[in-house]
C-alpha positions, 0 to 999 in steps of 0.5 A: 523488510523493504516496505512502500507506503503510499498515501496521500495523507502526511500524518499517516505515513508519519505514524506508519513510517515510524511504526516500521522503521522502529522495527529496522524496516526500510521504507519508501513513501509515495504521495499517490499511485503515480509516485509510487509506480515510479519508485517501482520503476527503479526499484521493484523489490519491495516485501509489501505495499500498504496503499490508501485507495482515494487518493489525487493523481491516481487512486489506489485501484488504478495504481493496483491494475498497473502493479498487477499488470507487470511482471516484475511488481505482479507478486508484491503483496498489496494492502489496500486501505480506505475510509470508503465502502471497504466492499464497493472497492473490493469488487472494483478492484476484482479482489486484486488486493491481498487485503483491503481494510476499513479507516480508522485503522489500529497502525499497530494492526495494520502493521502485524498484517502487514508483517504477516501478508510479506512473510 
């Protein structure tokens, strides 16, 4: 499974990062939505995006409009996550998310999820 994380904070995408590739899963990290889309721009062929939402450069709802606008990234399962009020971001990004989760999170559950939204 090829798997993009974006997320602006070091220690989680270490976690997640080891998490997948101990299961043989490529994985590719972005710092923010801005990053993210440009990995998408050469490479659009991902199984599923985890993404925080507050994040600098572009948050996680702005990246998820330009995901959901193209052709090519529209049908890669996208797995919000935030310290934030899980439902404020869930109507603000008009329920784009395949899934949007509360920090703190279990990685070990967000990682079945993850395995499961990218089946």
């Amino acid at each position: 499974m090829k798997v993009l994380l974006v997320d602006d904070d070091s220690v989680h995408l270490l976690i997640l990062r080891k998490i997948f590739e101990k299961s043989n899963d490529e994985v590719v990290v972005a710092h923010n939505g801005k990053e993210a889309l440009q990995h998408l721009e050469f490479d659009p062929f991902f199984n599923i995006i985890l993404t925080d939402i507050m994040m600098p450069v572009m948050d996680g709802v702005e990246f998820l409009q330009h995901l959901k606008e193209s052709d090519r990234t529209s049908c890669i399962p996208t797995i919000g996550f935030t310290a934030g009020d899980v439902e404020y971001f869930r109507e603000k990004s008009q329920n784009g998310f395949d899934c949007l989760v509360a920090k703190p999170m279990d990685f070990f559950d967000l990682y079945s999820l993850a395995k499961s939204k990218a089946a």
